[in-house]
N, C-alpha and C positions, 0 to 999 in steps of 0.2 A: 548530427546529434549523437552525443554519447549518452547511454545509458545502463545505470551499471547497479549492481546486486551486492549488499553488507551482510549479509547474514539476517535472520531471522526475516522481519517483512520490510526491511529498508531497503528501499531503491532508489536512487538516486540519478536526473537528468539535467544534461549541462546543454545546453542548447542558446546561441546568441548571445551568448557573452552572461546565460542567467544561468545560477544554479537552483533545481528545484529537488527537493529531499523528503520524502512519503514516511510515515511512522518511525523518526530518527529515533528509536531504540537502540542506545548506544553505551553506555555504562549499565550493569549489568548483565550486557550480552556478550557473553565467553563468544560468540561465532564472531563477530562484528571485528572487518579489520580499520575501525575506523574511531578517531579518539575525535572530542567532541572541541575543543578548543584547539584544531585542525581544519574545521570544518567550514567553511564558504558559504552561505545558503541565503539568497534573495527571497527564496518562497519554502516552506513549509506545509506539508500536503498532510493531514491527516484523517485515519478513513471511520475514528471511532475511538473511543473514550478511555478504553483499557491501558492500564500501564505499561505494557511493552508496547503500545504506537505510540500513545504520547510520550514517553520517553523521557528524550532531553530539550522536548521543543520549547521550554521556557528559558533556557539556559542559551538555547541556541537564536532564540529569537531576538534575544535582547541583546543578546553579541554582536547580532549581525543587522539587528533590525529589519529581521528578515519578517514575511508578512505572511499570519497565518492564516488557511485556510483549511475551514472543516466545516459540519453543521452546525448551524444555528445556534444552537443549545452549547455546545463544546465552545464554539467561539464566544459567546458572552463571557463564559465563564474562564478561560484564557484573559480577555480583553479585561476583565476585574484583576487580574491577577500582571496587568503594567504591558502587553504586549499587543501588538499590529494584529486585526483577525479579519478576514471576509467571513460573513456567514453563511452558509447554502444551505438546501438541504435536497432530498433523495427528487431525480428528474427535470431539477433545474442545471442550467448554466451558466456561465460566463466566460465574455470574454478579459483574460489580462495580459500582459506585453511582452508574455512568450509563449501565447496560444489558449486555446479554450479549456475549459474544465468543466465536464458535468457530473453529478453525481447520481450512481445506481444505486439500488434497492443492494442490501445483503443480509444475511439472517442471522443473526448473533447477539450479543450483550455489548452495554456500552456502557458502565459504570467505572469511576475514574475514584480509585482507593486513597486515600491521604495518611497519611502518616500518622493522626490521632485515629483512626481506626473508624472514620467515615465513608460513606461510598455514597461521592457526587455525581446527579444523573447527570448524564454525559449525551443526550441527544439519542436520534435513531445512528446505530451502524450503518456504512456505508463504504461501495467498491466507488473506485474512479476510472472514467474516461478521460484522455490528456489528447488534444488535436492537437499538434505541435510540428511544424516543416511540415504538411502535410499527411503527418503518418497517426495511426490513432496507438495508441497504449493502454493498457486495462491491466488496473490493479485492484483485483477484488477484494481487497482487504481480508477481515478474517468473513469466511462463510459455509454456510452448510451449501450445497448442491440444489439446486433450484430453475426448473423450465422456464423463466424467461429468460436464462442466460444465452437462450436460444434466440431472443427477440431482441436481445442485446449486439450480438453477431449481427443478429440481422439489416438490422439499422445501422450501424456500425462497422462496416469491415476494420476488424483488428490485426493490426502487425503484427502486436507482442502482448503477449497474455502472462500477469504474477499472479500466479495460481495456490494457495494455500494445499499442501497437504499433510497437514502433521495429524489428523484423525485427532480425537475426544475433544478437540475445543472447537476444528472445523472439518472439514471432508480430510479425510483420508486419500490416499493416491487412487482408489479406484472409482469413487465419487466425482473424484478431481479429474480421472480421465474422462467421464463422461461429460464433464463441465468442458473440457478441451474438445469434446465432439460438438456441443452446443453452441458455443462460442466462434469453430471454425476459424481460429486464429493462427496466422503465418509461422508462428512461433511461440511456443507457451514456456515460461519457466517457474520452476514450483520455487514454494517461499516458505516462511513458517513452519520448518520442522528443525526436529535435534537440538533447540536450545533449550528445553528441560525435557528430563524424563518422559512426561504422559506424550510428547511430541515427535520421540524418538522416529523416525524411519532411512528409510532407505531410497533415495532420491533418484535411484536408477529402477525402480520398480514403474515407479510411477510412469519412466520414460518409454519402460518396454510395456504398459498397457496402452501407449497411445494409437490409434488407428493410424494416426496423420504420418507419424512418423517426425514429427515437429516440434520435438520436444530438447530442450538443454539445461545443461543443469550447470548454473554459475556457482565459482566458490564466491567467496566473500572478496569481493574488490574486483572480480573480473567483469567485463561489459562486453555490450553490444552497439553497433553501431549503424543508424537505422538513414 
């Protein structure tokens, strides 16, 4: 299984011949080495409502017919809008035919802005768990720092951890390393910072607060292989 890092919060896993792609924020992301009618994608993972997750996944869904999956609320509202959805929401799971998905709790906004100057509810935010070959993957979406990330580890032994830390929309790197001590995951890599201004940071900070010592920091297009 490849799994690999775009900039901002896209991650992207290619696993059995599937491609599966987490908040394709792809046109208007300067960090993003990835153009959208390029792009392969059987599933569509999104973890919350906001305009940089959702992205280009209507652009991309219908290209490829790829089948989205988020909460409940976000998926209707996709599925009005001509595209493939599963609905979930925070605790539940599924299985689909490149491994399980369930979704966690995360603490943030989820409000999806339209171009006449609306803001559609977009369901509750949410991280993801991915069981796939085996190996589990956690991608918290956007979130503030929070103790059952603790009960998430727990239940879950995690391989690889996409950890927000761009601070004023979610945990900063030092919230984010405590989230790394809670979690107790093989490998944690930070996501969500430096594509605008209030996100700015420094992704080797984050690295040197970790205890574990288990921290990497992907550029855009490089991966891991699990």
């Amino acid at each position: 299984m490849k799994v690999s890092y775009h900039g901002h919060s896209v991650v992207k896993v290619e696993t059995g011949g599937k491609t599966i792609i987490v908040d394709p924020f792809i046109n208007g992301n300067e960090l993003t080495d990835l153009k959208v009618n390029e792009i392969n994608a059987d599933y569509i993972i999104l973890t919350h409502a906001h305009n940089d997750h959702v992205g280009d996944t209507l652009e991309l869904a219908k290209k490829n017919d790829a089948l989205v999956i988020t909460n409940a609320d976000l998926a209707t509202y996709l599925g009005w809008q001509g595209v493939r959805t599963h609905g979930m929401n925070i605790g539940g799971a599924f299985e689909f035919d490149f491994g399980k998905v369930k979704m966690t709790q995360a603490f943030h906004g989820s409000g999806y802005a339209t171009s006449d100057q609306q803001i559609i509810y977009g369901g509750m935010p949410a991280g993801v768990l991915l069981f796939i070959e085996g190996k589990t993957i956690y991608h918290a979406g956007d979130t503030g720092l929070f103790s059952d990330m603790k009960l998430i580890g727990e239940l879950h032994p995690i391989d690889l951890a996409f950890l927000p830390i761009g601070d004023n929309f979610t945990m900063g790197p030092e919230d984010a390393a405590i989230a790394a001590e809670f979690l107790q995951a093989k490998k944690v890599v930070p996501i969500h910072f430096n594509t605008f201004p209030p996100i700015k940071q420094d992704p080797q900070k984050f690295i040197q607060l970790l205890k574990a010592e288990n921290g990497q920091v992907l550029k855009p297009g490089e991966s891991i292989k699990l």
